[in-house]
LUMROMI-629696 format. One line per field, with one value per residue (C-alpha): residue number from 1; residue in one letter; chain; x, z, y. Coordinates in nm, 4 decimals, always signed. Each point is the difference from the previous one (the first is absolute). Layout:
seq [NUM:...]
type [A:...]
mol [A:...]
east [X:...]
up [Z:...]
north [Y:...]
***
This chain:
seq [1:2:3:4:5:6:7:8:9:10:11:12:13:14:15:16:17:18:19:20:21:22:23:24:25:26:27:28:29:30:31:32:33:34:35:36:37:38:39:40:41:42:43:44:45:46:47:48:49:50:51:52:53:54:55:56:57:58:59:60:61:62:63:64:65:66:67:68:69:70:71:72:73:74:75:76:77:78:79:80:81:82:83:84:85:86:87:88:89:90:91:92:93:94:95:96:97:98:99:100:101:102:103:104:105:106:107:108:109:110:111:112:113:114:115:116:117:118:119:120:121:122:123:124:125:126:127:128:129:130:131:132:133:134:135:136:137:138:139:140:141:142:143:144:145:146:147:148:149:150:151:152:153:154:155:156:157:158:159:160:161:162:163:164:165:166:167:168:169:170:171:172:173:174:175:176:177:178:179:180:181:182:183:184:185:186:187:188:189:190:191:192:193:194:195:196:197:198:199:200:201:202:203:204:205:206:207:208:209:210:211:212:213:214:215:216:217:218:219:220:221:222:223:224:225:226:227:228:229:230:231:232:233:234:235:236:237:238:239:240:241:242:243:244:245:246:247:248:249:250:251:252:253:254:255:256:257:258:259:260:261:262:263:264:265:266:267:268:269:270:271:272:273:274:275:276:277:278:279:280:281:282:283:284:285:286:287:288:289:290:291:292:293:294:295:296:297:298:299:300:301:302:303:304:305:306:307:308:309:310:311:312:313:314:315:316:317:318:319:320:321:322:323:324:325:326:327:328:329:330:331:332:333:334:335:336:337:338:339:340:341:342:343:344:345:346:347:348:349:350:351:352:353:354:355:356:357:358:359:360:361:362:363:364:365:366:367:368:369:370:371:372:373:374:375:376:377:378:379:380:381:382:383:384:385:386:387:388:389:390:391:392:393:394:395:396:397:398:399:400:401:402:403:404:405:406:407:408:409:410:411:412:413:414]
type [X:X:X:X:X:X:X:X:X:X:X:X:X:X:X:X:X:X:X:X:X:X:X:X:X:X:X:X:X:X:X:X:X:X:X:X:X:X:X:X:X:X:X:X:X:X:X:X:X:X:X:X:X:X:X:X:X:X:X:X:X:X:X:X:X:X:X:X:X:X:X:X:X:X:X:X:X:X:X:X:X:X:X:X:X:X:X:X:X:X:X:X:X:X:X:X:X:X:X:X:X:X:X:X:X:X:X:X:X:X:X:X:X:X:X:X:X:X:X:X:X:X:X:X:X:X:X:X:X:X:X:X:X:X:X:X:X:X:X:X:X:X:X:X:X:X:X:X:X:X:X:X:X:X:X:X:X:X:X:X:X:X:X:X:X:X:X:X:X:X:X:X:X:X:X:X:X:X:X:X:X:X:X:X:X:X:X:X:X:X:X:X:X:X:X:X:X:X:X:X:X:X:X:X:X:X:X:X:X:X:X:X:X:X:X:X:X:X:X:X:X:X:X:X:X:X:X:X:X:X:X:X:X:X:X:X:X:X:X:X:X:X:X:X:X:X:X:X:X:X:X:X:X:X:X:X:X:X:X:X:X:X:X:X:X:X:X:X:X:X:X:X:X:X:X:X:X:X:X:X:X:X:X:X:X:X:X:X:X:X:X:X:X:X:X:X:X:X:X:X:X:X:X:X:X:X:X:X:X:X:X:X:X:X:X:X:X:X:X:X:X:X:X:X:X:X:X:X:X:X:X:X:X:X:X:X:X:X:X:X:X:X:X:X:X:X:X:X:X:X:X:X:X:X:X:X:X:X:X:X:X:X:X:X:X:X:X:X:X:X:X:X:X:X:X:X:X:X:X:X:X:X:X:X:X:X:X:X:X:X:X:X:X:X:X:X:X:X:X:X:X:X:X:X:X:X:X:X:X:X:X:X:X:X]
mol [A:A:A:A:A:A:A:A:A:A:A:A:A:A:A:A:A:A:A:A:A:A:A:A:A:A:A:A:A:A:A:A:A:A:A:A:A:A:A:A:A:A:A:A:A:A:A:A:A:A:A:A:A:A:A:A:A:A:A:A:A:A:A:A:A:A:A:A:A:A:A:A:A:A:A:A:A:A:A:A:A:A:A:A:A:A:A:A:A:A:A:A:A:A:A:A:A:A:A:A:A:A:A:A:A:A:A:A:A:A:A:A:A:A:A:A:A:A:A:A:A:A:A:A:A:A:A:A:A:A:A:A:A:A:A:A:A:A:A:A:A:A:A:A:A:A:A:A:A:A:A:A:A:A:A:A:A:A:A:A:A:A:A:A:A:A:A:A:A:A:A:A:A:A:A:A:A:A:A:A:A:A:A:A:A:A:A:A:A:A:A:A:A:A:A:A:A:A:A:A:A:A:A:A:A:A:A:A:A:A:A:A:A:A:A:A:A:A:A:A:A:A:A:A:A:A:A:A:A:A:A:A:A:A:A:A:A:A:A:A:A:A:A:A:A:A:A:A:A:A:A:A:A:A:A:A:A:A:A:A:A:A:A:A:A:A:A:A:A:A:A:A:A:A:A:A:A:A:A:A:A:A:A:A:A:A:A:A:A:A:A:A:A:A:A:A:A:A:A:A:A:A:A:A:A:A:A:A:A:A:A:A:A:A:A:A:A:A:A:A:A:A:A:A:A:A:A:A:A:A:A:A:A:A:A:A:A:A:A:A:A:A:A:A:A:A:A:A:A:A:A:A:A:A:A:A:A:A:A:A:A:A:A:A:A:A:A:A:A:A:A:A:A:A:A:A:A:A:A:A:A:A:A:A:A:A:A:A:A:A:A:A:A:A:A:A:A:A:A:A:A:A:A:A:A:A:A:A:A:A:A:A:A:A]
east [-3.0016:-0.0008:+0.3303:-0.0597:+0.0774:+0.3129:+0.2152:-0.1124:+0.0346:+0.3535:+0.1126:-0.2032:+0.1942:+0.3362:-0.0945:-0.0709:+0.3397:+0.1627:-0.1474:+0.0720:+0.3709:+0.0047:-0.1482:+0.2439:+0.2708:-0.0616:-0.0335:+0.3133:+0.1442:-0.1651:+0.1536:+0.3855:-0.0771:-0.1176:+0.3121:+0.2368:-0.1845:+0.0154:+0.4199:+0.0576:-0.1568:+0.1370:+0.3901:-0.1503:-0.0723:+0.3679:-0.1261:-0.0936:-0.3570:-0.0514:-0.3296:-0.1984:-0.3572:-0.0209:-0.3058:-0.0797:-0.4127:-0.2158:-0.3573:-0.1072:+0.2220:+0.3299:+0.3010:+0.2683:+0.0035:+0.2716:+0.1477:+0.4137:+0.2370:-0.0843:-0.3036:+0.1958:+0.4238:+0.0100:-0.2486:+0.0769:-0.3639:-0.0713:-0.1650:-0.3021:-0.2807:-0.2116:+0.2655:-0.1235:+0.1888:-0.1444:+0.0241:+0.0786:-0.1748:-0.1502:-0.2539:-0.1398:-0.1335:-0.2509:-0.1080:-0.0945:-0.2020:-0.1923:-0.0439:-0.1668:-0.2172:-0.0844:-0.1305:-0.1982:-0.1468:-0.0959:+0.2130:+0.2203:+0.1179:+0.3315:-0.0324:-0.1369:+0.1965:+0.1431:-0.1538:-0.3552:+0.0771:+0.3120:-0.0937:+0.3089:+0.0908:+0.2905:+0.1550:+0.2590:+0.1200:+0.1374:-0.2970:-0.3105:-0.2570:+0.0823:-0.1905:+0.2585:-0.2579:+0.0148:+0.1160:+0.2966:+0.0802:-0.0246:+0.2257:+0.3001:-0.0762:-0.1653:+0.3082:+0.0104:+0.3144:+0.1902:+0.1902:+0.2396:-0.2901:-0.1887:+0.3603:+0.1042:-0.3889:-0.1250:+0.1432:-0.0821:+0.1871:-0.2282:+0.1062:+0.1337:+0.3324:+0.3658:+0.2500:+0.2444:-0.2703:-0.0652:+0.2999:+0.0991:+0.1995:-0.1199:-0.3580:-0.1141:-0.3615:-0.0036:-0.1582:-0.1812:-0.1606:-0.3162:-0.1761:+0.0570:-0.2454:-0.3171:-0.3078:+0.0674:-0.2612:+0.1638:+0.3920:-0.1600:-0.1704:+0.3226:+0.1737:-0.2505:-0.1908:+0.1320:-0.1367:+0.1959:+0.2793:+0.2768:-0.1518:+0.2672:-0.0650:+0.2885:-0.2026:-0.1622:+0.1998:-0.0608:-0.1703:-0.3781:-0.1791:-0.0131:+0.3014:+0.2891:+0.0821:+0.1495:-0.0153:-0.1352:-0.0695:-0.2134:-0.2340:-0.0378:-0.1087:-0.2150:-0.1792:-0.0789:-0.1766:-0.1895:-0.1726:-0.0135:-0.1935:-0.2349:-0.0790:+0.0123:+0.2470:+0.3567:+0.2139:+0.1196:-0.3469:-0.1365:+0.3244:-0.0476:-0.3713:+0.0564:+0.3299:+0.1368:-0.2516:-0.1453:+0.3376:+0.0393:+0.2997:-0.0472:+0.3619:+0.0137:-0.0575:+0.0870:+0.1484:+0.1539:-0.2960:-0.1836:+0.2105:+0.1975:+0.2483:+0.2124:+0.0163:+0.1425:+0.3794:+0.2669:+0.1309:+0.3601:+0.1669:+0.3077:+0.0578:+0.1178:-0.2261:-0.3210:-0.2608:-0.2553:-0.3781:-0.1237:-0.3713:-0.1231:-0.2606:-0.0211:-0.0706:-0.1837:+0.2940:+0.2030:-0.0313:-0.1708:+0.1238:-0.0790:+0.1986:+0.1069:-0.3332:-0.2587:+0.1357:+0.0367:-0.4369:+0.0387:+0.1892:-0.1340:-0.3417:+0.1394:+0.1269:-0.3764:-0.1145:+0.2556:-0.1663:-0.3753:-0.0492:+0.0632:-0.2204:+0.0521:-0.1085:-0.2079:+0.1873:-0.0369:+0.1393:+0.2877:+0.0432:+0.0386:+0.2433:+0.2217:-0.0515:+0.3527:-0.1615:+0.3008:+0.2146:+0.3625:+0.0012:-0.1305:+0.3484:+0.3398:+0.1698:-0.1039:+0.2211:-0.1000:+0.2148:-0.0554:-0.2017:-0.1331:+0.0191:-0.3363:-0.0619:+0.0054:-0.3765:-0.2504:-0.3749:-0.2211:+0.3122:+0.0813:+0.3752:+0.1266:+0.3602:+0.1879:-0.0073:-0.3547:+0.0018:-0.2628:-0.0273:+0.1990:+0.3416:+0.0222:+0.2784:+0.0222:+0.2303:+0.0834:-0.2127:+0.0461:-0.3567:-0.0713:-0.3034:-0.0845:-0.1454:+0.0656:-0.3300:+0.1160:+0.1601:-0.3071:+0.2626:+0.0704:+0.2682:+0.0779:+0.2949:+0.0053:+0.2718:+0.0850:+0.3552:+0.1193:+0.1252:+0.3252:+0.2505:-0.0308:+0.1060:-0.2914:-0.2390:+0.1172:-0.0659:-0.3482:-0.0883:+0.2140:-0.2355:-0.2908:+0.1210:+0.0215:-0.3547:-0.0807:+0.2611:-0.1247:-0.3886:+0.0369:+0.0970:-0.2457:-0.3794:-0.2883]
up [-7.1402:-0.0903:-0.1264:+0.1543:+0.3188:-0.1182:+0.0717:+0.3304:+0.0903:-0.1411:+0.2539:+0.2545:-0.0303:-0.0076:+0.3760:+0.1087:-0.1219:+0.1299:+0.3747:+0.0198:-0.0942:+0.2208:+0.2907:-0.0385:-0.0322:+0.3178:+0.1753:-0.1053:+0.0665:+0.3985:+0.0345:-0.1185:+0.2821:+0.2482:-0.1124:+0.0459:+0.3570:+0.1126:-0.0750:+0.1692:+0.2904:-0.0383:+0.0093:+0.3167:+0.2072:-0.0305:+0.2237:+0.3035:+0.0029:-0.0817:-0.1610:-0.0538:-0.1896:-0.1282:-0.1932:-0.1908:+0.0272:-0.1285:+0.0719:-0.3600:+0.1731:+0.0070:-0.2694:+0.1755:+0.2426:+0.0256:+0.2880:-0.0449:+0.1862:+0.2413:+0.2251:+0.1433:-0.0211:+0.0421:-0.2681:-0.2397:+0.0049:-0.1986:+0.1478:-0.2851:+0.0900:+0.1331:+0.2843:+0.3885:+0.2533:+0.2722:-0.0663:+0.3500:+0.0973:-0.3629:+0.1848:+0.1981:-0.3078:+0.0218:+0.3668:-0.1641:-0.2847:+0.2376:+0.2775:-0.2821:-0.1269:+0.3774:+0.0594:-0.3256:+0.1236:+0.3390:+0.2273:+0.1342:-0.0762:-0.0059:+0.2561:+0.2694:+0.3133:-0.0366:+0.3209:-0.0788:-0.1718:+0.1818:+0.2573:+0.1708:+0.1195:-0.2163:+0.0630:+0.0333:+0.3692:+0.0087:-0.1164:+0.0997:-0.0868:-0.3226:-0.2571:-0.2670:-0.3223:-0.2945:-0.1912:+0.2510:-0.0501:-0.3965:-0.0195:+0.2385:+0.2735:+0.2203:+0.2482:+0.0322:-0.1331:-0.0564:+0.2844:+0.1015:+0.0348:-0.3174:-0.1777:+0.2453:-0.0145:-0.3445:-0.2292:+0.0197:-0.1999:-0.2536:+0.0848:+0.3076:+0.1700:-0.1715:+0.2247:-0.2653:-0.1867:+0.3258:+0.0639:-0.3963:-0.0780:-0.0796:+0.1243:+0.3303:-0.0116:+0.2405:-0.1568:+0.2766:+0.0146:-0.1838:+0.2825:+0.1204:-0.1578:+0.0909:-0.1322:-0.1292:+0.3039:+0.2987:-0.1619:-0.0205:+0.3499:+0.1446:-0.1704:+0.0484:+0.3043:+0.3500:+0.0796:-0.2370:+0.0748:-0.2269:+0.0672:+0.0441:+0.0053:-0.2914:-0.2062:-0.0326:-0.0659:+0.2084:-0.1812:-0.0762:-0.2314:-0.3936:+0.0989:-0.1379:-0.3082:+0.1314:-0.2449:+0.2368:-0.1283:+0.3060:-0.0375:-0.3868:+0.1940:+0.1940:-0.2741:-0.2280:+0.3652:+0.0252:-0.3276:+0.1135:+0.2840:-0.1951:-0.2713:+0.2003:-0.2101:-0.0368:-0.1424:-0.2679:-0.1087:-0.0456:-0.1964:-0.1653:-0.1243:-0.0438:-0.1532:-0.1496:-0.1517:-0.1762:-0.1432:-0.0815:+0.2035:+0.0426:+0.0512:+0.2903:+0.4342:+0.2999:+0.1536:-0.1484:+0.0220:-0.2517:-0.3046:-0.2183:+0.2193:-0.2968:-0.1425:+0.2910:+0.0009:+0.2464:+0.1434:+0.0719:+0.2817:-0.2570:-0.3235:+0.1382:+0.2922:+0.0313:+0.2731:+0.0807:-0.0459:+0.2340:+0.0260:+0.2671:+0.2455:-0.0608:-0.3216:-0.1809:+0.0659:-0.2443:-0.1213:-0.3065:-0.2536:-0.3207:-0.3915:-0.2097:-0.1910:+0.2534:+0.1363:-0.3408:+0.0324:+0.3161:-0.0844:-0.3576:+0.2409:+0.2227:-0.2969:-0.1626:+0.3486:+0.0643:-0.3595:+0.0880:-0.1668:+0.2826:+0.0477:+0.3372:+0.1977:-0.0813:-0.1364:+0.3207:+0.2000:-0.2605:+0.0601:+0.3492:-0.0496:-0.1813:+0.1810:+0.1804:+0.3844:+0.1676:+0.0331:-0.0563:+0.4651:-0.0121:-0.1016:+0.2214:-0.2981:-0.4105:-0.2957:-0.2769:-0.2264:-0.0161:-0.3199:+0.2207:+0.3714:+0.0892:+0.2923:-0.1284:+0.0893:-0.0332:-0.0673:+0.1470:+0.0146:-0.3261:-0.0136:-0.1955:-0.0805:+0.0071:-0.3534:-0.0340:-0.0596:+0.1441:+0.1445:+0.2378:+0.1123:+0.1730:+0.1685:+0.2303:+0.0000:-0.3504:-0.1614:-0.1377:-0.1772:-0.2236:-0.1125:-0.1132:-0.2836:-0.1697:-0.0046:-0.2354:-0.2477:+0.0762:+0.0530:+0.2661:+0.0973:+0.1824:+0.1523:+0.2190:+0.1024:+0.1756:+0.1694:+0.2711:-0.1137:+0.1599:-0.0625:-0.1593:-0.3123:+0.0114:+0.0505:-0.2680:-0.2527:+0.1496:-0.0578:-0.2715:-0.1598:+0.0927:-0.1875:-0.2953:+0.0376:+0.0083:-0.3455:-0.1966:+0.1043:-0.2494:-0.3008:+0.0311:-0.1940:+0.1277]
north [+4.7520:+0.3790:+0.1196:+0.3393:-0.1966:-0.1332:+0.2586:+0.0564:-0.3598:+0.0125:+0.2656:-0.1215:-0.3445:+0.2228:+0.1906:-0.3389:-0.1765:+0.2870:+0.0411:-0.3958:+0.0961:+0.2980:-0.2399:-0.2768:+0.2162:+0.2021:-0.3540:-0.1258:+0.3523:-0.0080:-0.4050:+0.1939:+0.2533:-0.3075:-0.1541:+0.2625:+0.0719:-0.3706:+0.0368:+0.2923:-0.1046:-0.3264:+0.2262:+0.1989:-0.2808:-0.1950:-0.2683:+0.2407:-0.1460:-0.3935:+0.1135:+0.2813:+0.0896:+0.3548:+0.1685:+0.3183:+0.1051:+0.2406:+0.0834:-0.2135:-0.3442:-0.0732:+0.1187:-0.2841:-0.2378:-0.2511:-0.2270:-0.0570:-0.2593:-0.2946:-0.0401:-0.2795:-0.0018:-0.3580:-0.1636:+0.2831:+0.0895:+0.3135:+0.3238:+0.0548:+0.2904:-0.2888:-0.0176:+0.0787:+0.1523:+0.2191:+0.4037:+0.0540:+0.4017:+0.0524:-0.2368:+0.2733:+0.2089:-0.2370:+0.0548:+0.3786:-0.1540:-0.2300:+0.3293:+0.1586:-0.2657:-0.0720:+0.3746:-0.0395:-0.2723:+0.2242:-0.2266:+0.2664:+0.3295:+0.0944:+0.2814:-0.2382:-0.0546:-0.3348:-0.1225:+0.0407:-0.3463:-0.1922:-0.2705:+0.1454:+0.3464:+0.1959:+0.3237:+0.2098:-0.0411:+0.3415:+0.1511:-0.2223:+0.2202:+0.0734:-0.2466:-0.1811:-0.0244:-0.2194:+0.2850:+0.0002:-0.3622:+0.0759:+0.2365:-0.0938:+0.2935:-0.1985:-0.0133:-0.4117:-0.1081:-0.3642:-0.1284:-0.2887:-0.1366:-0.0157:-0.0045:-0.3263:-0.1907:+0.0958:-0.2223:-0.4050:-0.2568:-0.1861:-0.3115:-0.2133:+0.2034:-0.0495:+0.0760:+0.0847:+0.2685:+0.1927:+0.2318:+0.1533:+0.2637:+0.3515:-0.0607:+0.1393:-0.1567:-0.2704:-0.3408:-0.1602:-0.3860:-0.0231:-0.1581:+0.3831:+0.1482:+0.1301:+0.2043:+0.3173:+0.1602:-0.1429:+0.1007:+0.3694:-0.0673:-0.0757:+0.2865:+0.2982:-0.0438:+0.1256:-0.3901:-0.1426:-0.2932:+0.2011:+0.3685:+0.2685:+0.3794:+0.0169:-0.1250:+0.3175:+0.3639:+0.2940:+0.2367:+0.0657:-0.2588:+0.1739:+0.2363:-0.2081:-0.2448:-0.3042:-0.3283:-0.3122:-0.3512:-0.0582:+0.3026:-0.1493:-0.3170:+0.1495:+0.1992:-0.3605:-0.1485:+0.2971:-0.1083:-0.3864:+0.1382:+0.2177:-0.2648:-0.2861:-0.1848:-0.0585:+0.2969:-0.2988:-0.0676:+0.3586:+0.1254:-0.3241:+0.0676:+0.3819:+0.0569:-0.3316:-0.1691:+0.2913:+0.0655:-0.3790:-0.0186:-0.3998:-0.0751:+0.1999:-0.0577:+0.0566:-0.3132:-0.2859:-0.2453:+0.2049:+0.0140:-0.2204:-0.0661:-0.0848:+0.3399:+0.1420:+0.0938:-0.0689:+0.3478:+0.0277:+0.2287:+0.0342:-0.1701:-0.3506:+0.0045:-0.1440:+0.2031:-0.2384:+0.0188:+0.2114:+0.1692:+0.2616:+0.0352:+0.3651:-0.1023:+0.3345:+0.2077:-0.2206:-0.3665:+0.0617:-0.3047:+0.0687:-0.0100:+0.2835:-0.0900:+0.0482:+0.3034:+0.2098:-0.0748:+0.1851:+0.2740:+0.0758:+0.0296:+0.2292:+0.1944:+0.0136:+0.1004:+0.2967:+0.1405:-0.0918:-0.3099:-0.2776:-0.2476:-0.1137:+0.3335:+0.2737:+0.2973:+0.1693:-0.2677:+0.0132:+0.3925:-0.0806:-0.3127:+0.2681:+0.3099:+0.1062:+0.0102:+0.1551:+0.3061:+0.1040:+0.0288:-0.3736:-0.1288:+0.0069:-0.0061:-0.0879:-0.0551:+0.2326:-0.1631:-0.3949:-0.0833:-0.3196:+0.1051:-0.0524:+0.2401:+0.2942:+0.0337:-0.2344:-0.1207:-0.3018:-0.2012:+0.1272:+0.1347:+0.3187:+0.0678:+0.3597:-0.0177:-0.0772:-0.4159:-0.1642:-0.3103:-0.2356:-0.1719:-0.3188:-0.2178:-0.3014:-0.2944:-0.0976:+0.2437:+0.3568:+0.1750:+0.3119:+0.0884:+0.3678:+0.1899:+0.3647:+0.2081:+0.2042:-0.2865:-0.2245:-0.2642:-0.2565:-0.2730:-0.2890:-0.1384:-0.2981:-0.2570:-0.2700:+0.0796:+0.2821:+0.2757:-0.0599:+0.2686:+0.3559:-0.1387:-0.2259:+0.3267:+0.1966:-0.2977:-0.0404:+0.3825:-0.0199:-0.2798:+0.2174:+0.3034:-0.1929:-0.1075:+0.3725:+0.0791:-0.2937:+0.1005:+0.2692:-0.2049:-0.2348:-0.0235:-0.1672]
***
């Protein structure tokens, strides 16, 4: 060998030694931080929530993600990240992503009157002549609203009735038989069209379609079977081929019957009680099951797409996803304040806090969801679990768990 290269080799081999030390140290450092983050959640919780997966993302994949307590009380079965629970209304962010994809596609635009493509009439009856668009639906003005109705029919038990699940405290849903339910186009038939078996004119408000914010679950619905209609295929199957399985979300579905059924978690209406297994036939606006896991793919895409690099849309579908579409004189009334309030304004089903979050909340029986990133931080979290959030001590440990998400985000190192 030359000895002029000696030297150099010899403080080569020194950088080398020394960025492997470096590297292992900052690993074992970031598993201290995990650990420390794991506790204090662990502190937070004090048995409000049987179990609960949380997760810390950034546009490069995810800092944390960690699932804590019982996915079942009885058999002492953890909650990992692999754990599935539905995410109640951070299921509808999807419905924007597959609006999108669908007006790529030319299916439909999102300025189209909604009846150039329903088998059924739908508008306001208070203002007949005025078109409701897609746009409408998208962004809560379209003056359709939830009901008794949707509120009393929407949710089916998984299994065969049990008396003794049906009436449980602190939920207002009513769980009907599962030989109850029907397709999602005749429950919006029923619902939305002056023929309809359950139509009532309070289903609408009285004002002028695009005037007013008002959050519906229905009009959600009724945006997902505008794209079944277009493409001709189920809403399931063309999230499922557009969105999921280009993320590699493959322990994720919409029903039961499509996952392992064995990763899913029993929800709980209050520590010590057990809700059923329920599904919906409104299903878009909310029965998303998915783990901790699958959704930090979704969200770290999301992330990549708000800064130009998604890969699911084109950037300007992903402009339009984010663009704020309404006005301060859309709103009756908006919290400035409320780090994770999500109407504050909003895009293609894409909610925006006062404080400039973005993202979505969810809740249904047994289930409580976060999901939201910082565009300025480039960071996002995830909170889901598995139990009501049954008293106000109960809500500040949820937010409180999320704040620490947001605190600990900073010391961590990808």
């Amino acid at each position: 060998m030359n000895k002029t290269l000696l030297p150099l080799l010899g403080i080569l081999l020194v950088i080398s030694c020394k960025q492997k030390t470096n590297s292992v140290k900052e690993i074992a450092d970031n598993q201290l931080i995990k650990d420390s983050l794991t506790a204090e959640i662990k502190t937070l919780n004090k048995n409000y929530f049987n179990g609960l997966g949380v997760a810390i993302v950034d546009t490069s994949g995810v800092l944390y993600e960690k699932g804590i307590g019982f996915a079942d009380i009885k058999l002492n079965k953890p909650y990992t990240k692999n754990t599935m629970q539905p995410i109640a209304s951070v299921s509808k962010t999807f419905i924007g992503i597959a609006l999108l994809k669908a007006q790529e596609k030319g299916l439909l635009n999102l300025d189209d009157p909604i009846n150039k493509y329903l088998p059924f009439k739908v508008s306001n009856p208070s203002f007949k002549k005025e078109p409701i668009t897609i746009r409408h639906l998208s962004t809560h003005t379209s003056t359709i609203i939830d009901t008794d109705n949707y509120m009393g029919r929407a949710y089916v038990l998984k299994d065969k009735l049990d008396s003794t699940l049906i009436n449980i405290e602190n939920i207002p849903q009513s769980f009907n038989p599962n030989e109850t339910k029907i397709p999602l186009s005749e429950f919006l038939e029923n619902y939305l069209s002056e023929n309809g078996k359950w139509y009532k004119k309070d289903a609408f408000i009285k004002n002028k379609p695009g005037e007013l914010f008002e959050y519906t679950n229905i009009g959600a619905t009724l945006a997902a079977y505008i794209i079944e209609i277009v493409s001709n295929r189920s809403y399931a199957e063309f999230t499922m081929e557009h969105i999921f399985k280009p993320l590699k979300m493959n322990s994720s579905g919409w029903s039961y019957d499509t996952i392992d059924f064995n990763k899913v978690s029993k929800l709980y209406s209050n520590p010590k009680t057990e809700v059923p297994y329920y599904s919906l036939i409104t299903y878009p606006d909310g029965g998303f099951l998915t783990s901790v896991s699958d959704l930090t793919k979704y969200l770290n895409e999301i992330m990549k797409g708000y800064y130009a690099n998604g890969t699911l849309l084109t950037k300007a579908s992903y402009q339009e996803l984010f663009k704020e579409q309404l006005r301060a004189e859309s709103f009756t009334e908006r919290n400035a304040n409320h780090p994770y309030k999500d109407d504050y304004n909003i895009g293609i089903f894409m909610g925006f806090s006062g404080t400039g979050n973005i993202g979505h909340t969810g809740g249904d029986p047994g289930v409580s969801s976060l999901m939201f990133f910082n565009p300025k931080e480039k960071i996002g979290r995830i909170l889901l679990v598995n139990t009501n959030l049954e008293n106000q001590e109960g809500v500040n440990a949820y937010y409180g768990i999320f704040n620490k998400l947001e605190a600990y985000s900073k010391k961590l190192n990808k």
